[in-house]
C-alpha positions in Angstrom: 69.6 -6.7 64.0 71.2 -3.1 63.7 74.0 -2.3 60.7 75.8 1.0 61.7 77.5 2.0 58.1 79.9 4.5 58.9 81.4 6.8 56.5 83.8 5.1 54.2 82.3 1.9 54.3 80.5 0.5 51.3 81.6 -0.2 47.9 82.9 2.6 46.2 82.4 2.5 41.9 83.2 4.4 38.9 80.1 2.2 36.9 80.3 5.2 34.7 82.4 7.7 33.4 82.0 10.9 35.7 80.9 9.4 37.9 81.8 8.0 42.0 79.2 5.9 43.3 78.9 4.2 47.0 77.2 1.8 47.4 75.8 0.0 51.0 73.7 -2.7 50.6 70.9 -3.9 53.2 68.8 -7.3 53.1 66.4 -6.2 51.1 67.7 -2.8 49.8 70.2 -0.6 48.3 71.6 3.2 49.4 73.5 4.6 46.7 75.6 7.8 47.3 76.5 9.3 43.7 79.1 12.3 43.2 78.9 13.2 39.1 80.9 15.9 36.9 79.2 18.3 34.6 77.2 16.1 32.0 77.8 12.6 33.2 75.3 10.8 32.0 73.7 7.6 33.3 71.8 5.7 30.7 68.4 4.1 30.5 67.9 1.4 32.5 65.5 -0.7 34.5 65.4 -2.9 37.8 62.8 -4.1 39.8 62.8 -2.4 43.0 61.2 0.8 43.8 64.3 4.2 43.3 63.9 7.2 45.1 66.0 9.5 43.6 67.3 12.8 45.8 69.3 15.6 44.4 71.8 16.8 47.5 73.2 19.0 45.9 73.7 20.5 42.1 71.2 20.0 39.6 70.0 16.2 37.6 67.9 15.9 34.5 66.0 12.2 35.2 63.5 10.9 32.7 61.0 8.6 33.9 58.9 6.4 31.6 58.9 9.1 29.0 58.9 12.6 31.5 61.4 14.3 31.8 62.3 15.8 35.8 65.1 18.7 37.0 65.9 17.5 40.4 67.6 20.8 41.8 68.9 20.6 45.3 66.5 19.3 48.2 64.0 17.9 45.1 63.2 14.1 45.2 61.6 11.8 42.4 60.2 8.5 43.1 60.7 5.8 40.3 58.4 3.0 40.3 60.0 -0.4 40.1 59.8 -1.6 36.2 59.8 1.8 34.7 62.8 2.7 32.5 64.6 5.6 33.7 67.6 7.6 33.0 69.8 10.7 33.8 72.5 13.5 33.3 73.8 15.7 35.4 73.1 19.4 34.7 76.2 20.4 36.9 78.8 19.2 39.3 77.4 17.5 42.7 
């Protein structure tokens, strides 16, 4: 079955300061939307699904199991489920 999300819907957090996150969730999973200020930074954490992070716009430092990744604008990292991650943003988005 189809789920049209139209803009707006979601749930809409502030899990961390600097942060505006939306969040739409499927059966099996997640879309996250993130706006950040200058040098929010979200810290290490793990889950079990798969992540793929992409920058839209602005600039995100990410560290993955121990690298460390500039996403600038149109970049994507992958993040294996398991794999501790973490990440602060280098400028507005």
């Amino acid at each position: 079955m189809t789920q049209a999300h139209l803009a707006g819907d979601g749930v809409v957090t502030d899990l961390f300061p600097g942060a505006s996150i939306q969040f739409v969730h499927g059966e099996h999973m997640t879309v996250a939307t993130w706006s950040f200020k200058k040098d929010t930074e979200v810290p290490g954490h793990t889950h079990p699904a798969e992540q793929i992070t992409h920058c839209a716009g602005g600039s995100l430092e990410v560290w993955v199991g121990g690298e460390f990744v500039v996403l600038e604008t149109g970049d994507t990292v992958v993040i294996p489920g398991g794999i501790p991650h973490s990440a602060r943003a280098r400028t507005a988005s």
